[in-house]
C-alpha positions in Angstrom: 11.7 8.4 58.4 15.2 7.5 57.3 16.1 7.3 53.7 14.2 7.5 50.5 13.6 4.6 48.1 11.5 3.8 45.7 8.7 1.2 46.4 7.2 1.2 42.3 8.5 2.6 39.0 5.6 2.4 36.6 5.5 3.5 32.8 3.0 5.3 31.2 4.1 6.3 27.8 6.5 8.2 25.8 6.7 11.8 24.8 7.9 13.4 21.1 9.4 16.7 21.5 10.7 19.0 19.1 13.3 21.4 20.9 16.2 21.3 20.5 16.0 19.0 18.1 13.3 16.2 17.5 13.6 13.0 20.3 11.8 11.4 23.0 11.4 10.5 26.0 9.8 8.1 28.2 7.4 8.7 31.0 7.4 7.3 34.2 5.5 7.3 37.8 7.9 6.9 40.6 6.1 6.1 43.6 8.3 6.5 46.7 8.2 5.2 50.2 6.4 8.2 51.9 3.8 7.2 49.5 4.5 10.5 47.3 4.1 9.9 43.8 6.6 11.9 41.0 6.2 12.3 37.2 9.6 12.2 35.8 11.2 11.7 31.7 14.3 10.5 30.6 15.4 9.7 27.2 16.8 6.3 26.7 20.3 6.7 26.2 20.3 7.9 30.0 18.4 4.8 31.2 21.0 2.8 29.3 24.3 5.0 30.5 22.5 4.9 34.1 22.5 0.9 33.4 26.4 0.3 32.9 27.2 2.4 35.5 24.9 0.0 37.8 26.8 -2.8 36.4 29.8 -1.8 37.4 29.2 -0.6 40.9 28.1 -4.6 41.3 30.6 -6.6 39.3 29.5 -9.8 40.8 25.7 -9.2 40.6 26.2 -8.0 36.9 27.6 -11.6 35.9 31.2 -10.0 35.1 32.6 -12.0 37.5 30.4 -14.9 37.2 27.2 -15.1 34.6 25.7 -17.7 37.1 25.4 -15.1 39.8 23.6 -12.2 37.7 20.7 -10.6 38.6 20.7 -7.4 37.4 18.4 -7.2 34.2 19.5 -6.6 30.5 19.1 -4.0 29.1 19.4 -3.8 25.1 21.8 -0.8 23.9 20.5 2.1 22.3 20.1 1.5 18.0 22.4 3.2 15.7 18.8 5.2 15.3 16.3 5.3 17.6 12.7 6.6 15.9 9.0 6.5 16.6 9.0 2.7 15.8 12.0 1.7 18.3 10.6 3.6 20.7 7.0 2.1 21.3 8.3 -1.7 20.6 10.8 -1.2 23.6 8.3 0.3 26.7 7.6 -3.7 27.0 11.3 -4.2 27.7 11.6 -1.2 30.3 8.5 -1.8 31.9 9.9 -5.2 32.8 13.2 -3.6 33.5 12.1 -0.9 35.9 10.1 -3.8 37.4 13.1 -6.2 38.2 15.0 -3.7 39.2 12.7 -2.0 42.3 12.7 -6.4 43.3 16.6 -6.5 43.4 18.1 -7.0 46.9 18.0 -3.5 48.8 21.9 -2.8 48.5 20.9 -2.4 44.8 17.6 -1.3 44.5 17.7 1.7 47.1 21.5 2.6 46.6 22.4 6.2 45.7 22.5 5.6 42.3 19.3 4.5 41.6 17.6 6.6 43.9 19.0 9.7 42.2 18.5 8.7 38.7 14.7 8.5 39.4 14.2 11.6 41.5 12.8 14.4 40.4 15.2 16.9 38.1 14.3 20.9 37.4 13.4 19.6 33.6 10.9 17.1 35.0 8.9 19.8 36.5 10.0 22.4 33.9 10.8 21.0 30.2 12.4 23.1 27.7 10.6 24.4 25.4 10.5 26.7 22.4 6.9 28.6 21.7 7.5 28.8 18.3 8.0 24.7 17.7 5.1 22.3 17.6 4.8 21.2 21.5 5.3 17.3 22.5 3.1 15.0 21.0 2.3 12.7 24.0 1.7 9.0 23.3 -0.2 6.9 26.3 0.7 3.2 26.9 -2.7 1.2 26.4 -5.0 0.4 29.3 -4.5 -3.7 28.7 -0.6 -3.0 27.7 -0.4 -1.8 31.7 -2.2 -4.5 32.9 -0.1 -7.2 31.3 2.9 -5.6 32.7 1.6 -5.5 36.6 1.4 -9.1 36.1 5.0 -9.8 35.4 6.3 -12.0 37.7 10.0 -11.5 36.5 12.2 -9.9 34.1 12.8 -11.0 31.0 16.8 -12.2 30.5 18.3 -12.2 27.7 20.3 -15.7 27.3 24.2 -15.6 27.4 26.0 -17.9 25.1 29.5 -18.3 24.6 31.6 -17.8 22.0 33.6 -21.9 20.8 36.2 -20.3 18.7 37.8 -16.8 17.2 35.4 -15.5 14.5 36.1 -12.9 12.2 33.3 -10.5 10.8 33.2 -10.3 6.7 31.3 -6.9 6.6 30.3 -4.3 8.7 26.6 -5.1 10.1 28.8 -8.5 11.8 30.4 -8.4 15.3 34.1 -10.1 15.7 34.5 -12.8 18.5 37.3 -14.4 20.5 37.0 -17.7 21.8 35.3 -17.6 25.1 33.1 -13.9 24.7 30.2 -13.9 26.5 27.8 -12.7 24.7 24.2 -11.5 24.9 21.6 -12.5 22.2 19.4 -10.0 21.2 17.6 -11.8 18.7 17.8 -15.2 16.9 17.1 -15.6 13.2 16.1 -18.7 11.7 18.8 -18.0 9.2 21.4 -19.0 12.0 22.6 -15.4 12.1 22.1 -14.4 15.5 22.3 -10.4 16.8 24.3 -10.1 19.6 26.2 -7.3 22.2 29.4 -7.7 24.0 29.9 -4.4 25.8 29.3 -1.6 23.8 29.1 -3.8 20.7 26.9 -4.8 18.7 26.4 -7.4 15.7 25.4 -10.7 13.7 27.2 -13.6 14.9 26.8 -17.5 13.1 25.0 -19.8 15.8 27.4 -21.9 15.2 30.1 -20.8 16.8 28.0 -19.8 20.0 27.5 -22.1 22.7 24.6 -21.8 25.9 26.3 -21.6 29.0 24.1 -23.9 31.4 24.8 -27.0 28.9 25.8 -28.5 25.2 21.8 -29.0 24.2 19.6 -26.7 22.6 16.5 -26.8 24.5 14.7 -24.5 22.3 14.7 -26.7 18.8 11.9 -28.9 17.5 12.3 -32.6 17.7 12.2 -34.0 13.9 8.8 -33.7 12.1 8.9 -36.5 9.6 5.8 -35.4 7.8 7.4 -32.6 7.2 6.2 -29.0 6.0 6.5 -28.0 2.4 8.9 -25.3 1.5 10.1 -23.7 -1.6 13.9 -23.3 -2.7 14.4 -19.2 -3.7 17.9 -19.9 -3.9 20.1 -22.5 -5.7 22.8 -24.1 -3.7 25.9 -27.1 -4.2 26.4 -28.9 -1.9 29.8 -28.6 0.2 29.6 -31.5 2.3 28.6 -34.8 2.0 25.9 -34.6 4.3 24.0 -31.5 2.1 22.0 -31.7 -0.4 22.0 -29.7 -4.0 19.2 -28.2 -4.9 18.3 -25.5 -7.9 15.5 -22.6 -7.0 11.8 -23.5 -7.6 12.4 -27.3 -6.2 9.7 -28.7 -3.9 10.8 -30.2 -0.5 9.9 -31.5 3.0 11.5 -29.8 6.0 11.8 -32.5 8.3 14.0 -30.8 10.8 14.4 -26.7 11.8 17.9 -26.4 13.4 18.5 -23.2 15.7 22.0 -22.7 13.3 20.4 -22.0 10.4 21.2 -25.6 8.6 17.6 -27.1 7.9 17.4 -30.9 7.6 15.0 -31.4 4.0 13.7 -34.6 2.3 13.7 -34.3 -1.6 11.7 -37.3 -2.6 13.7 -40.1 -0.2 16.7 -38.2 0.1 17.6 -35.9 3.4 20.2 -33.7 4.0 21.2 -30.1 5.2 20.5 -26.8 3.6 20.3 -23.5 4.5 17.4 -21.6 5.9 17.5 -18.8 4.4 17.0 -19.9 1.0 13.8 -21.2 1.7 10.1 -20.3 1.9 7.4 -21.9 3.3 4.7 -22.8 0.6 2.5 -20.4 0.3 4.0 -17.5 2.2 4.9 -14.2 0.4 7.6 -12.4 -0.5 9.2 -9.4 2.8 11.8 -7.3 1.2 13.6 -8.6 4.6 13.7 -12.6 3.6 14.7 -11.1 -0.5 17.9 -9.2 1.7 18.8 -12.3 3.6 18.8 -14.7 0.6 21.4 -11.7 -0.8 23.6 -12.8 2.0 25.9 -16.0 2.5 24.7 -19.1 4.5 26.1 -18.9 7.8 28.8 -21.4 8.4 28.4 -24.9 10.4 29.6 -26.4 13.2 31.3 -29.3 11.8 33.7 -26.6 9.7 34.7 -24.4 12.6 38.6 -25.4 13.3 40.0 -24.9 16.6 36.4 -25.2 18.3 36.7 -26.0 22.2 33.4 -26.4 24.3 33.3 -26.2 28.3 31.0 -28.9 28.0 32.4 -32.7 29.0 29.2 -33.7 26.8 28.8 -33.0 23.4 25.4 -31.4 21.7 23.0 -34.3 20.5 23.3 -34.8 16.7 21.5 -36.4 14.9 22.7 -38.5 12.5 22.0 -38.5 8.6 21.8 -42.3 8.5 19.2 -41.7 11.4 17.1 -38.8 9.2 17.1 -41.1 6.2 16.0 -44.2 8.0 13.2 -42.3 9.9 12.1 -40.7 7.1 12.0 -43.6 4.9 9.9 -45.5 7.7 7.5 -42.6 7.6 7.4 -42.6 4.2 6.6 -46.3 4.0 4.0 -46.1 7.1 2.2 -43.4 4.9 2.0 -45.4 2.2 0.8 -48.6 3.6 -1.7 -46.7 5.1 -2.8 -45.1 1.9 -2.8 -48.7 0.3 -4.9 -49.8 2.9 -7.3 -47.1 2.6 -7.4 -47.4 -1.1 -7.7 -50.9 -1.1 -10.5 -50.7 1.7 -12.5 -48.2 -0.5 -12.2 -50.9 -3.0 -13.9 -53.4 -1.3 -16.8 -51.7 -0.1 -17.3 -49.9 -4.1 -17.2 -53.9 -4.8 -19.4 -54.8 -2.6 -21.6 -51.8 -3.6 -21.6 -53.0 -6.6 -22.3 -57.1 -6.3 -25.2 -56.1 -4.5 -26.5 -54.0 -6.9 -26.2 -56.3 -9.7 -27.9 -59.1 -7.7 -31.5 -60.3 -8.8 -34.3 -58.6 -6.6 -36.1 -61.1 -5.0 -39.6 -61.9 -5.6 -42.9 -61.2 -3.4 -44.3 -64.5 -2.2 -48.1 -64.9 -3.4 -50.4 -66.6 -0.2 -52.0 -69.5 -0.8 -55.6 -70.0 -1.9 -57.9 -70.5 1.4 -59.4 -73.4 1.8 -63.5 -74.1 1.0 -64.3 -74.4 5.0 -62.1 -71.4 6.0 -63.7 -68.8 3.3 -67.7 -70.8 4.6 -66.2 -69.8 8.0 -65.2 -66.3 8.0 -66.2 -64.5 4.7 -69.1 -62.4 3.7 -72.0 -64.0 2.6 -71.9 -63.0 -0.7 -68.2 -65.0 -1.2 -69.9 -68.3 0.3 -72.5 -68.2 -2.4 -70.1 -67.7 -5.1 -68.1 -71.1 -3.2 -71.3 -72.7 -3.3 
């Protein structure tokens, strides 16, 4: 029959065991090409090791060589601590892994590597065990969670950036970067502190000094809202630059402008300018210990202060000038307020109107003329002619 591959990785859940020590491990159906099917767990930190060491059989599929060519899946790295939590909120990202990966050309899908890491071990069929600890609590991935993933039509990739300029890290939850690191992003923050891995590490990098490889423009932020959306400042702030503004906490503005780096452009009455994100909070919204932790933290830095900044983009990102923000939002501004003069002034007229025509006289019922001698002989009762007569 030749040699075995695997046609379908499916998974179905996660286990909690107690021996030797607490972890888990996550379930998965293998189905094979002589349409045997094989129950197998592996802990994550195998799936992840088992995912360099794909990487670096295929340099050049892996994007090492050249990011443009990749097409091998990410994978995020292991957390410092993986619990219950971590677990669950990450069968999403294998199921889509597992998935991308049987749909990889065949040189990498049904190489040795892979085929061996997803055949059957003697722990698959036999898991240690102790009889005196609690045995594995097994936890099932929903009905409608599977379905959602058989209807991936791709992996999800996390986007490369690169890195503009040398940064270095001022405490120890940061990651250091040289100019030109290619990094992944994990997750972005609208604080403009990004969490990124290069290699085997791991950290929060400013936006600003982290450019996306396929051009200079962010795709991803908002075009201007001059209406703007009503925040609350939790946390004073002086201006640096000429183009921020100063503001002390419990002030009232209008974000007119949410910027991927962090750097929020607000209106404050008719005046605009950039402030950071994180010391704000959208009216109305409570409290997380997480946004009271970040305001604890320094703004990330901008673009316009990183020295030594070198792009491999001809073109430079669109900005947006302040001159631009101020006259847009002043037009706005105006345009609302001619329109609520208009209104006003239109409720005005009809109240007036309202009014004129209740003050004007009611006019009167007309009162028919008398008929005449030969009409009431012609057509009334006889006892109205006699009283004509």
């Amino acid at each position: 029959m030749g040699d075995a591959f695997i046609r379908h990785i499916e998974l179905l859940g996660y286990e909690k065991r107690f021996f030797p020590s607490q972890h888990y491990v996550y379930m998965f159906l293998v189905k094979w090409n002589d349409l045997s099917e094989k129950l197998i767990y592996r802990r994550f930190t195998e799936i992840y090791e088992f995912h360099k060491a794909l990487k670096e059989m295929f340099p050049i599929e892996s994007g090492d060589i050249n990011m443009e060519k990749r097409i091998i899946p990410h994978l995020p790295a292991p957390k410092w601590f993986d619990g219950q939590r971590s677990t669950e909120s990450r069968q999403g990202t294998l199921a889509e892994y597992c998935y991308a990966l049987v749909n990889l050309p065949h040189k990498i899908s049904r190489c040795q590597h892979v085929v061996s890491f997803f055949g059957v071990r003697h722990d698959d069929m036999n898991p240690v065990t102790d009889s005196q600890i609690r045995k594995p609590e097994v936890f099932i991935l929903p009905k409608d969670a599977k379905k959602s993933l058989t209807d991936i039509t791709g992996p999800i990739i996390l986007q490369t950036y690169r890195a503009i300029a040398d940064y270095e890290k001022s405490s120890t939850s940061e990651m250091a970067l040289q100019a030109g690191d290619m990094v992944d992003v994990v997750e972005k923050s609208e604080s403009g502190w990004w969490f990124c891995q290069l290699k085997d590490k791991r950290g929060w990098v400013p936006a600003a000094y982290l450019e996306p490889m396929d051009g200079p423009d962010e795709s991803e932020e908002q075009e201007p809202n001059y209406a703007g959306e009503q925040y609350l400042v939790q946390k004073s702030y002086t201006a640096v630059e000429e183009d921020e503004l100063s503001l002390k906490e419990g002030d009232v503005i209008e974000v007119i402008h949410k910027l991927l780096d962090g750097w929020w452009v607000i209106r404050k009455d008719e005046t605009t300018g950039y402030y950071p994100s994180m010391y704000l909070q959208k009216a109305g919204e409570a409290n997380t210990s997480v946004k009271n932790e970040l305001r604890n933290q320094s703004a990330p830095p901008r673009r316009s202060t990183i020295r030594n900044a070198k792009s491999i983009h001809k073109q430079g990102r669109k900005q947006i000038s302040q001159e631009t923000y101020r006259r847009n939002s002043k037009k706005y501004i105006q345009s609302r307020r001619n329109m609520k003069e208009r209104f006003q002034n239109k409720a005005n007229v009809i109240i007036e109107k309202n009014e004129q025509e209740e003050n004007k006289p009611k006019a009167q019922p007309a009162v028919p003329p008398r008929p005449s001698k030969d009409l009431i002989l012609n057509r009334c009762t006889e006892s109205t002619r006699r009283k004509v007569l």
